[in-house]
N, C-alpha and C positions, 0 to 999 in steps of 0.2 A: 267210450270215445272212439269213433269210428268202425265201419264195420268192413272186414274186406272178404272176399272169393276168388277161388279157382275153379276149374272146370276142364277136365278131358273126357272127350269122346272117343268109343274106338275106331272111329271111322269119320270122316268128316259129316257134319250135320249142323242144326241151328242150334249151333254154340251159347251166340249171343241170346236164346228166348232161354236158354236154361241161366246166364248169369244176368240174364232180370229177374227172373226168381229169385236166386240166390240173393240180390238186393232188396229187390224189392220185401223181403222179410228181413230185412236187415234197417231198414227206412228209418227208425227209428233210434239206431244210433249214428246219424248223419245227417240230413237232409237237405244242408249249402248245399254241395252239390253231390253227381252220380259219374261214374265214370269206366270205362270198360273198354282193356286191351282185347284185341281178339286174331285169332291167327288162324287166317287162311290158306288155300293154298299155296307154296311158296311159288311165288314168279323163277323162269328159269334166265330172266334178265329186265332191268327197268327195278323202279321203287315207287310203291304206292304211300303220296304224305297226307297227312291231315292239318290240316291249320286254322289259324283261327285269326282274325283280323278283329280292334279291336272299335272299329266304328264304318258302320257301314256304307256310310254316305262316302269312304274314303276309297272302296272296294275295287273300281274301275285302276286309280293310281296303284293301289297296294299289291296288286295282279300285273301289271305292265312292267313293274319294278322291279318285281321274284323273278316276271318271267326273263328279263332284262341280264338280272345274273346266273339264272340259271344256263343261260346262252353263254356266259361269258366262262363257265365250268365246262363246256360241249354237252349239255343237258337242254331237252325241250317238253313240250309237253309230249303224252304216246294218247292221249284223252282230256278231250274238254275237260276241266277242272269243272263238277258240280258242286253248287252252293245250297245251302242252310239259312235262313234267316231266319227271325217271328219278331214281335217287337223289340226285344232287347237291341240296345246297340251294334251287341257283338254282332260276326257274323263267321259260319263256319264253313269248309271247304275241303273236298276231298279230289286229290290228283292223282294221275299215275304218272312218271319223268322215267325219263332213258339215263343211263348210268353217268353221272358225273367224273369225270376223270380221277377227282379224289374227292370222296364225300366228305373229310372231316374240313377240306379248307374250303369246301361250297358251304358248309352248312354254317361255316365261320364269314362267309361273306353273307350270306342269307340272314345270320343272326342281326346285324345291324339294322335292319327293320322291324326289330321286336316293338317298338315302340308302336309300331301301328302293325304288324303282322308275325305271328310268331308257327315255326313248323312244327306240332307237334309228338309226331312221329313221323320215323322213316324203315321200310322196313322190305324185304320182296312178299312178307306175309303180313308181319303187322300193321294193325287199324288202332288205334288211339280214339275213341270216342270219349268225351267228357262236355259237361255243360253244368249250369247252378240248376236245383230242384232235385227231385228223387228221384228212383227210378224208373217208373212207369213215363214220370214226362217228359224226361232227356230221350227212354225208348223211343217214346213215340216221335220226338221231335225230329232224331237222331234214324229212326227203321231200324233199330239196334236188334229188333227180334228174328228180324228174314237175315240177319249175317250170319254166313256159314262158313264153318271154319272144325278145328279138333282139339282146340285149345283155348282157352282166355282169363281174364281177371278180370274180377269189378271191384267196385269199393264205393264206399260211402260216408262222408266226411261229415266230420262235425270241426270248423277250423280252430283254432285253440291256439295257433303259430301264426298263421300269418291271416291276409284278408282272403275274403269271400267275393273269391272273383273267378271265373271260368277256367282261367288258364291256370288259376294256382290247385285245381281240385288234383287227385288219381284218376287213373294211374300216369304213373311219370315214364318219359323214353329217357334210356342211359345216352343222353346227347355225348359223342355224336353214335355210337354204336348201335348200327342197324340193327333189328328185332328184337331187342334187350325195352323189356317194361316190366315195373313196379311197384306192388300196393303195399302199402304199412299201415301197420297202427302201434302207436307209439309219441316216442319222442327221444330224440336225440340230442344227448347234455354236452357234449363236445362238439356241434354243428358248425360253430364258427373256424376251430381250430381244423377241421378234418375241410371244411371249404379252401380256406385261406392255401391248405397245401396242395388240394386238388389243383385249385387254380393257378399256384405258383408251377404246375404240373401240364398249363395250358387250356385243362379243361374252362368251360363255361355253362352257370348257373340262370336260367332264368328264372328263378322265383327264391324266396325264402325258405322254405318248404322244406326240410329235411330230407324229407322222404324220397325229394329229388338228390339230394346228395348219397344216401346207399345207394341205389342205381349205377352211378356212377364210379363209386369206389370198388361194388363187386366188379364190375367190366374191369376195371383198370386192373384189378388182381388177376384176372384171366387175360389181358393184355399182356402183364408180366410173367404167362409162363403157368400160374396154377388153374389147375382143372376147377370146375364149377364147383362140385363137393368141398375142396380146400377152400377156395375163396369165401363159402358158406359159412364151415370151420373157424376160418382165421375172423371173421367179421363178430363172432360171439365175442373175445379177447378185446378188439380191437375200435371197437365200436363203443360209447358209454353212453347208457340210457335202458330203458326199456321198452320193447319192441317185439313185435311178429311181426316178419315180412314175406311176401313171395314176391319171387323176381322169376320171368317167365324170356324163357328164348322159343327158339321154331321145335328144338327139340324134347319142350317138357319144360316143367315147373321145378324150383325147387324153394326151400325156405326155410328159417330160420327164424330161432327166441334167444330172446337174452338169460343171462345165471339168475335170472330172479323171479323168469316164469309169469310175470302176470298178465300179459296177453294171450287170450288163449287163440286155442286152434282147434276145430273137431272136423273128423275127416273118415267118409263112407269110402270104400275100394271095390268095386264087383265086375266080374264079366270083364276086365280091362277098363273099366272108365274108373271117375274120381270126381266128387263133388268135395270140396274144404272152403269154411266160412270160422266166422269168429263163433257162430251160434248154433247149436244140434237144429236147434227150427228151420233152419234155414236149408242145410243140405237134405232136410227129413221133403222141402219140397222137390225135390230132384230125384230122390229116391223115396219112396211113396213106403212102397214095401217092408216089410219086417226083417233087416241089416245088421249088421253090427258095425258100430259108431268108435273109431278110434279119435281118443281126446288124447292131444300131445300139450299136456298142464307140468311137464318136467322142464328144468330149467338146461339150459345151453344145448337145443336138441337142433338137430337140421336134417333133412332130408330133399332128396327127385325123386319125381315124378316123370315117368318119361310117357313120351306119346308113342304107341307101337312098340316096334323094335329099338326107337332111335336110341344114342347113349349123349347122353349131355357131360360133353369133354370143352377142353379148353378150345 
């Protein structure tokens, strides 16, 4: 049930052709759809979104309207917004915007057009790519393979939770917090209960999806005060279900099993990079070579990955 990846480089390069590998051998346990955070350079001001509109014929209104409140946050465009389409209805979109005076109540004004336009990511590095199919054909659809970056996640869905629709695939952005994105596999038995109080908390849900709710609740723990390591920590206790996740910021990966272990995780380390997937086969295509292959198959385990130097703090 689902397959997910991570991926660090020691230096920036094409992030993204390495976790189409990494999916694309993984195709098999998903293939509704493919989906792949990726983190590039970080911008030293401005936020590049991705989004996704959910009929095209409506594209002209749905763009006039964002741009409309984006104005009304002191936000505009910094780049023509380029588009994505092919037959499907949807259609998809990538901008870059100058800083919003407060992104959590733009992205709160923003939201009310989910119904025909939804943002999803926002980030000075993060890219959010997802679409329905596997992952050669979101690649291709998407140029997932020429993005360069030093960091990302994919994933590959098999739905089981909710429908098989574009916007419900991985990876999910921790709305509203900027560069914070998340693959699972899993399932979470307390989803409603750990919603209910996020949202009594202000947050807001655009799909059913669980796996959009960790995202969220690890931010809000590093909101309150705990460094990423705890929040990781306190999420095995706190959380009910079983589960592998990685949640990825600018400065590195980290991620996290539940007490009962049956998600696995297998993960090469060499030279400073990191290839980690559900499956040896998969990071064996990233590293060709003869490695040694750590398998975290022990129950309540977590761990970061940092990119370079940096230290993934609160």
């Amino acid at each position: 049930m689902c397959g997910i990846a991570g991926r660090i480089l020691a230096s920036p390069g094409r992030v993204g052709n390495d976790l189409v590998e990494l999916m694309d051998a993984q195709e098999h346990r998903g293939a509704d759809s493919t989906g792949f955070a990726i983190y590039g350079t970080p911008r030293d001001t401005g936020y590049v979104l991705r989004g996704m509109g959910f009929d095209k014929k409506g594209l002209d209104a749905d763009m006039d309207r964002f741009r409309e409140i984006l104005r009304e946050h002191g936000s505009d465009y910094l780049e023509e917004p380029a588009f994505v389409t092919d037959e499907n209805p949807h259609y998809c979109v990538r901008m870059v915007i100058s800083d919003p005076r407060d992104i959590a109540a733009w992205i709160r004004d923003a939201d009310t057009l989910t119904d025909r336009f939804e943002v999803q990511s926002c980030g000075r590095s993060l890219e959010i790519v997802k679409d329905i199919g596997g992952a050669e054909a979101v690649a291709d659809k998407h140029g997932v393979r020429d993005m360069v970056g030093t960091h990302g996640l994919g994933h590959a869905r098999l739905a089981t939770e909710s429908s098989v629709l574009p916007n419900a695939s991985h990876p999910f952005w921790a709305r509203p917090f900027s560069d914070v994105a998340i693959v699972h596999n899993g399932q979470i038995t307390d989803y409603h209960t750990w919603r209910e109080r996020l949202e009594r908390k202000g947050y807001r849900f655009l799909t059913h999806n669980d796996s959009e709710l960790i995202a969220v609740w690890v931010s809000d723990q590093i909101n309150q005060g705990l460094t990423m390591a705890q929040a990781l920590q306190k999420s095995i206790p706190s959380i009910d279900g079983v589960f592998t996740y990685m949640i990825a910021r600018p400065e590195g990966i980290g991620f996290a099993k539940d007490r009962f272990a049956m998600k696995p995780l297998v993960v090469i380390e060499q030279a400073g990079e990191l290839a980690a997937a559900t499956e040896e086969q998969a990071v064996r295509r990233v590293f060709s070579d003869e490695c040694d292959v750590i398998n975290y198959d022990g129950p309540s385990l977590t761990g970061i990955w940092t990119v370079g130097n940096r230290r993934m703090a609160a």
